[in-house]
NUTORTOR-21428 format. One line per 8 residues: number of its first residue (from 1); their letters; for each residue x, y, z of C-alpha. Coordinates in steps of 0.2 Angstrom, whole numbers, padded with zeros to 4 digits. Layout:
N
NUM = a = X,Y,Z ~ ...;
// end
This chain:
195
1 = xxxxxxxx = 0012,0124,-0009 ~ 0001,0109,-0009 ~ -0020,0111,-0011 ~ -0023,0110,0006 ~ -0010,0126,0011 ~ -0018,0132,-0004 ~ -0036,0134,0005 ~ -0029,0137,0022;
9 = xxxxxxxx = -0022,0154,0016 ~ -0035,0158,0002 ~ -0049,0152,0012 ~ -0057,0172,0011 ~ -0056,0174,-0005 ~ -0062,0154,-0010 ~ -0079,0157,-0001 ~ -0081,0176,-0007;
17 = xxxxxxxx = -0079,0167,-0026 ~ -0090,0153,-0021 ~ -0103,0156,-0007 ~ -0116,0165,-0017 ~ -0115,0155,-0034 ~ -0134,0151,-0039 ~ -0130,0133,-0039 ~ -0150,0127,-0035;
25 = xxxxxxxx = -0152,0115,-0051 ~ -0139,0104,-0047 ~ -0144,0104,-0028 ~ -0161,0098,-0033 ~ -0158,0086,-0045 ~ -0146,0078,-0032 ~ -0160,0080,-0018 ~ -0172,0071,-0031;
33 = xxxxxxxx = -0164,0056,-0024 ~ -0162,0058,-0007 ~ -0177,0054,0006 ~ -0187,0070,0013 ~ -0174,0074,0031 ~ -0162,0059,0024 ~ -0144,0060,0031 ~ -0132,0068,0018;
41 = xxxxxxxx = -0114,0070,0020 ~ -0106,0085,0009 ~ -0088,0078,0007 ~ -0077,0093,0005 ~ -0091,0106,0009 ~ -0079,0124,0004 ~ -0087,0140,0009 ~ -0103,0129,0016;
49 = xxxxxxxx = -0114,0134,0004 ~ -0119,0118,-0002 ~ -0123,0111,0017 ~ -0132,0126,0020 ~ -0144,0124,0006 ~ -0147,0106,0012 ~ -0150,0112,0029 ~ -0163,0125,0023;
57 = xxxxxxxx = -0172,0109,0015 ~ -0174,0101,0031 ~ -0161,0086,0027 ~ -0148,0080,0041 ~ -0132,0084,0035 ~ -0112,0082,0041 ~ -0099,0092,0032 ~ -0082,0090,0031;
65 = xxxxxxxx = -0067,0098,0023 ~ -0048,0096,0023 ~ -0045,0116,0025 ~ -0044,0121,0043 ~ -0049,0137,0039 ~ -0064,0133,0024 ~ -0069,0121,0041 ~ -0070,0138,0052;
73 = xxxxxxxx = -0079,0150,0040 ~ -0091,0134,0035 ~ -0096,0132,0053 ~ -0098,0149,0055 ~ -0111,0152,0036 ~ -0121,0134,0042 ~ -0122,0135,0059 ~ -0116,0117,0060;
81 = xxxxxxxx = -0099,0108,0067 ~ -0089,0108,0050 ~ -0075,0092,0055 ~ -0060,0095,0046 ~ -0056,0078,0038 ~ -0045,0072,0025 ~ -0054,0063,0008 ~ -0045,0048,0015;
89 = xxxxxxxx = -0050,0047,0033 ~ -0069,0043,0028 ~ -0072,0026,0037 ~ -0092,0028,0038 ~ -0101,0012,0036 ~ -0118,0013,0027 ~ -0123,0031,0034 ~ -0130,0041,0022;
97 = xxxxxxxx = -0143,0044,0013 ~ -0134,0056,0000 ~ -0116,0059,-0002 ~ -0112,0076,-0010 ~ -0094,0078,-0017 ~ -0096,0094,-0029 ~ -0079,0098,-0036 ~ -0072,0090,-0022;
105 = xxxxxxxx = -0062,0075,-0024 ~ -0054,0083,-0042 ~ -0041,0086,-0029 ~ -0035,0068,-0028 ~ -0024,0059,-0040 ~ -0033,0049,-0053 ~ -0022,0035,-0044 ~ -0031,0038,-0028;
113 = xxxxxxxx = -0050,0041,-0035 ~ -0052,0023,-0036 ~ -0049,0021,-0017 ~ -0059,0037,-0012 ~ -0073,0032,-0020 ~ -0075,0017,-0015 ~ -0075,0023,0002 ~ -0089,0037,-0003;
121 = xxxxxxxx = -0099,0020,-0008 ~ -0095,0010,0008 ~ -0102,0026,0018 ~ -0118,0027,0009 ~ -0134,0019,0011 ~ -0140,0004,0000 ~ -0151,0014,-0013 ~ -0142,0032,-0009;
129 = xxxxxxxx = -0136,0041,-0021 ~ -0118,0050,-0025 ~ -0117,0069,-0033 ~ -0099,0072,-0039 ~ -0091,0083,-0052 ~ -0073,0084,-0060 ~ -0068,0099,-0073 ~ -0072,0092,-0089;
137 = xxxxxxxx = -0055,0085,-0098 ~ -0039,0074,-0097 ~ -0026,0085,-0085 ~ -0020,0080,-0072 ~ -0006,0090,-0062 ~ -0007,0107,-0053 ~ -0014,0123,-0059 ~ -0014,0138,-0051;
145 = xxxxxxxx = -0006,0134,-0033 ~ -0021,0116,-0032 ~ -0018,0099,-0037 ~ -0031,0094,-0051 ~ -0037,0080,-0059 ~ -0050,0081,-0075 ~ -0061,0069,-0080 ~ -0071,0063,-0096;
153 = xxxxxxxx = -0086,0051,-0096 ~ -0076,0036,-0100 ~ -0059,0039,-0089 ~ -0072,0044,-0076 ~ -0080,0025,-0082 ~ -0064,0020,-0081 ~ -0063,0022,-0063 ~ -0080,0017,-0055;
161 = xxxxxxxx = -0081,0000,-0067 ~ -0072,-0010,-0054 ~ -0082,-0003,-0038 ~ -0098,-0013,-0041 ~ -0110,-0006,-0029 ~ -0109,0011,-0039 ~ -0120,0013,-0054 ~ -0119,0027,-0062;
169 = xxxxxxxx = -0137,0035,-0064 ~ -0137,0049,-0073 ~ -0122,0060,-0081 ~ -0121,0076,-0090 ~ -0110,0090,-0094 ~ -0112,0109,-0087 ~ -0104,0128,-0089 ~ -0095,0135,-0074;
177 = xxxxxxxx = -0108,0144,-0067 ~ -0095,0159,-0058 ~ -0094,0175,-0067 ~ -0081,0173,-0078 ~ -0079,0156,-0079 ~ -0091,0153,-0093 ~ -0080,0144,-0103 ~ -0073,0130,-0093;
185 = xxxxxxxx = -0083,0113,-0093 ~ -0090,0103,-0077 ~ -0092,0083,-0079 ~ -0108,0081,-0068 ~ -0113,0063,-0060 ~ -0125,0055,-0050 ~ -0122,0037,-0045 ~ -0133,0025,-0035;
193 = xxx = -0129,0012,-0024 ~ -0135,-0005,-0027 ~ -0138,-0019,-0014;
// end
């Protein structure tokens, strides 16, 4: 079963597990960066909460997801046209303010991150800024039924050294904040686009 049949028939029980996390500290300190109603993409948005927060702030936002049916139930919780769109497919040219990719993208190979994010950079703004967060480690491979790929701070540095318009502003390391998931580790970074 690949990630995306994964969601399409766990899609229920994904957003019952998600869509309530108190999740507000990172959705401010990402929204410290983005202009008051500036343009935000959430890049792989899940159950929606995350847009809908965004929407409740007064920001523009887009939301995307690969899951036909995360893209269903996420229309539905934000009252907002969820596309469902693969990481790939992004072809936005300097568009947004804010790119938010929260435990997103950790679905991609490490051999694809490269690509992906560069895309992420090309469709963000000149000063925007990029939210994204990988579990915290070295695996890479599939755990339980999803693709994965975990990140430190220097594979993660890695990576984004040889897509120059990326800076990475500000990273730091969390606790999963769902019930029962206390121990696992979150790499959490904000990049910023340079002229």
């Amino acid at each position: 079963m690949s990630t995306l049949e994964y969601y399409n028939k766990k899609a229920k029980e994904f957003v019952t597990d998600t869509v309530d996390v108190t999740f507000t500290e990172m959705q401010d300190t990402f929204l410290d960066y983005i202009p008051v109603g500036g343009k935000i993409l959430d890049f792989g948005c899940g159950s929606g909460r995350d847009a809908k927060y965004f929407l409740s702030k007064g920001y523009n936002v887009d939301a995307i997801d690969g899951s036909v049916e995360l893209c269903k139930i996420a229309s539905d919780y934000t009252g907002i046209a969820v596309k469902q769109m693969l990481f790939e497919e992004l072809d936005a040219v300097e568009e947004y303010d804010g790119i938010w990719a929260c435990a997103s993208i950790l679905h991609v190979t490490k051999e694809q991150l490269p690509d992906i994010i560069r895309k992420i950079a090309t469709a963000t703004k000149k000063n925007g800024a990029v939210y994204l967060s990988f579990k915290y480690g070295d695996f890479e491979g599939v755990k339980n039924g999803r693709y994965f790929t975990y990140l430190t701070e220097e594979s993660f540095e890695d990576i984004v050294h040889n897509i120059p318009t990326l800076m990475i502003d500000k990273i730091w390391i969390t606790t999963d904040v769902r019930a029962g998931r206390g121990d696992g580790q979150w790499l959490n970074l904000i990049l910023k686009k340079q002229d």
